[in-house]
FIDO-335386 format. One record per residue (C-alpha): residue number from 1; x, y, z. Coordinates in pm, whole numbers, plus 50000, padded with zeros to 5 digits. Layout:
BEGIN
NUM, X, Y, Z;
...
END
This chain:
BEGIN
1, 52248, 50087, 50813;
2, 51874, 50071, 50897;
3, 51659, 50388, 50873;
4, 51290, 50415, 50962;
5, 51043, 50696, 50810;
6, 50648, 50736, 50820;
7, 50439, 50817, 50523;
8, 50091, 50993, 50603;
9, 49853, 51044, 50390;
10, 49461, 51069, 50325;
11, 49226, 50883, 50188;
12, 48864, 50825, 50098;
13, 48796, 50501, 50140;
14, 48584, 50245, 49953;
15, 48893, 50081, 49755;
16, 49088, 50396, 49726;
17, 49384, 50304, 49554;
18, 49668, 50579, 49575;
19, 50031, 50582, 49405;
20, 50252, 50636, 49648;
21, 50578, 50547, 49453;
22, 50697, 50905, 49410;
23, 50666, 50964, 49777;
24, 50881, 50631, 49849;
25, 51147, 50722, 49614;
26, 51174, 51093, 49769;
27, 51251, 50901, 50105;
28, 51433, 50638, 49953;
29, 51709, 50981, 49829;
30, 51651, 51171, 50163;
31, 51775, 50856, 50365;
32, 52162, 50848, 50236;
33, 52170, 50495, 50225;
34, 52276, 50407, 49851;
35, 52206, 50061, 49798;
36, 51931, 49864, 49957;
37, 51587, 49762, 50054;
38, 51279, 49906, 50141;
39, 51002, 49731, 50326;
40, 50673, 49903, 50353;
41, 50425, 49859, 50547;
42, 50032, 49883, 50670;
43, 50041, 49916, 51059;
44, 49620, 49824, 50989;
45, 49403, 49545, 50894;
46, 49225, 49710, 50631;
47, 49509, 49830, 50404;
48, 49752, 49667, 50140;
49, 49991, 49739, 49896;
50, 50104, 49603, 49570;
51, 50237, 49681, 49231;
52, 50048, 49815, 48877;
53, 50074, 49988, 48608;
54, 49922, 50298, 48733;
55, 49655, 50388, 48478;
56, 49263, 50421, 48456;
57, 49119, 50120, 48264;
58, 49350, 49889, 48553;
59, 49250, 50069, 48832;
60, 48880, 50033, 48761;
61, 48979, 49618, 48652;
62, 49137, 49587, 49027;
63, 48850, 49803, 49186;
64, 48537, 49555, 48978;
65, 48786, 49239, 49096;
66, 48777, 49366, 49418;
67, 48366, 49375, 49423;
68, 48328, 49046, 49216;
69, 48505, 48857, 49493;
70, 48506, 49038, 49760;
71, 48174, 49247, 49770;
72, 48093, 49533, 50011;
73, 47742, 49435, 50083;
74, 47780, 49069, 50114;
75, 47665, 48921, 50503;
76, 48029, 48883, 50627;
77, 48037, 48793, 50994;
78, 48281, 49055, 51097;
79, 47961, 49309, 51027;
80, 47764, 49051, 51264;
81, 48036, 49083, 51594;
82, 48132, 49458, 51597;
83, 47888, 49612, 51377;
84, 48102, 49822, 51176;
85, 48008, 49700, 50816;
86, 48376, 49701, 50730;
87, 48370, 49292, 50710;
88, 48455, 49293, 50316;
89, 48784, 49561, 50422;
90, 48942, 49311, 50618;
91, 48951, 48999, 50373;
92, 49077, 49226, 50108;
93, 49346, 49359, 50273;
94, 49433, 49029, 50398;
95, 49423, 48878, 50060;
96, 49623, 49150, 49908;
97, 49881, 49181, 50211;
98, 49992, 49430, 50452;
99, 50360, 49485, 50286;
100, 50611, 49488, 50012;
101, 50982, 49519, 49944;
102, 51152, 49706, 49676;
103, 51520, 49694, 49636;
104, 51740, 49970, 49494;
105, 52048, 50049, 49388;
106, 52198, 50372, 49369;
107, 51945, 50531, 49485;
108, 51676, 50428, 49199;
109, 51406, 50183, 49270;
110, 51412, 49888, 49055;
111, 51074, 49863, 48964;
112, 51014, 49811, 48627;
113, 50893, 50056, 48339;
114, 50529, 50067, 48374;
115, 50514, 49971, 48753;
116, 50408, 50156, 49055;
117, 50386, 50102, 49452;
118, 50014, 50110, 49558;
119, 49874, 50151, 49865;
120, 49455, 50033, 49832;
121, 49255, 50186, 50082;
122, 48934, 49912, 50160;
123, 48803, 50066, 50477;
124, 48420, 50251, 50439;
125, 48511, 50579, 50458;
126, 48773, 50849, 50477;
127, 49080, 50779, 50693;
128, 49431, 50922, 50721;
129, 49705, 50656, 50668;
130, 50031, 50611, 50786;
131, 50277, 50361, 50643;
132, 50607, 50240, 50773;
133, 50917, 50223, 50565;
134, 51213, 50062, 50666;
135, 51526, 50137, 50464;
136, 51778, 49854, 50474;
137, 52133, 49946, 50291;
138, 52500, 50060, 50254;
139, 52550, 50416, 50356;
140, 52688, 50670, 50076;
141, 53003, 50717, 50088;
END
């Protein structure tokens, strides 16, 4: 069985990094698929998702990696085409990728202990997201 369900959701921008892994497991139960996969995923180029531990001190690490490497005010050419300063957005969420799979079983992710779905926001300001889950499974019975 394959169900598909949005998640929308808004943001502020500027590395924004949100944990979304509540609202994925409450969709995961509401689907009535038991055992399975779910693929989410960034319909945008200046999104991405991962997995953390969920805490302060690692989401400012991943924010100052973010800016080491990949810095906001750097002279990317994207700025130079269209102008829209969001140059730095784009590699990011390239680098970091625009989906991820979680299996589960019995209706429980299996992520493990101190792990969390993320969705990072790079884009320069305020946006409202949507993400696209696909639920891949057996049916309960």
């Amino acid at each position: 069985m394959v169900k598909t369900e949005t998640l929308t959701f808004n943001t502020s921008g500027n590395t924004d990094i949100i944990d979304i892994t509540d609202k994925i497991d409450k969709i995961i139960k509401e689907s009535d698929i038991k055992s399975g996969i779910v693929t989410v995923f960034v319909p945008g180029s200046t999104g991405g998702l991962t997995t953390v531990e969920y805490e302060p001190g690692l989401i400012k690490d991943l924010k100052d990696v973010f800016e080491e490497l990949f810095p906001y005010r750097a002279n990317w050419a994207h700025n130079a085409t269209w102008g829209d300063g969001n140059g730095a957005s784009h590699v990011r969420a390239s680098i970091l990728g625009p989906s991820i799979t979680i299996p589960f079983v019995d209706g429980e992710m299996t992520l493990g202990t101190w792990q969390q779905i993320i969705f990072i926001d790079f884009d320069i300001r305020p946006r409202t997201r949507k993400l696209i889950l696909q639920i891949v499974g057996e049916k309960e019975k």
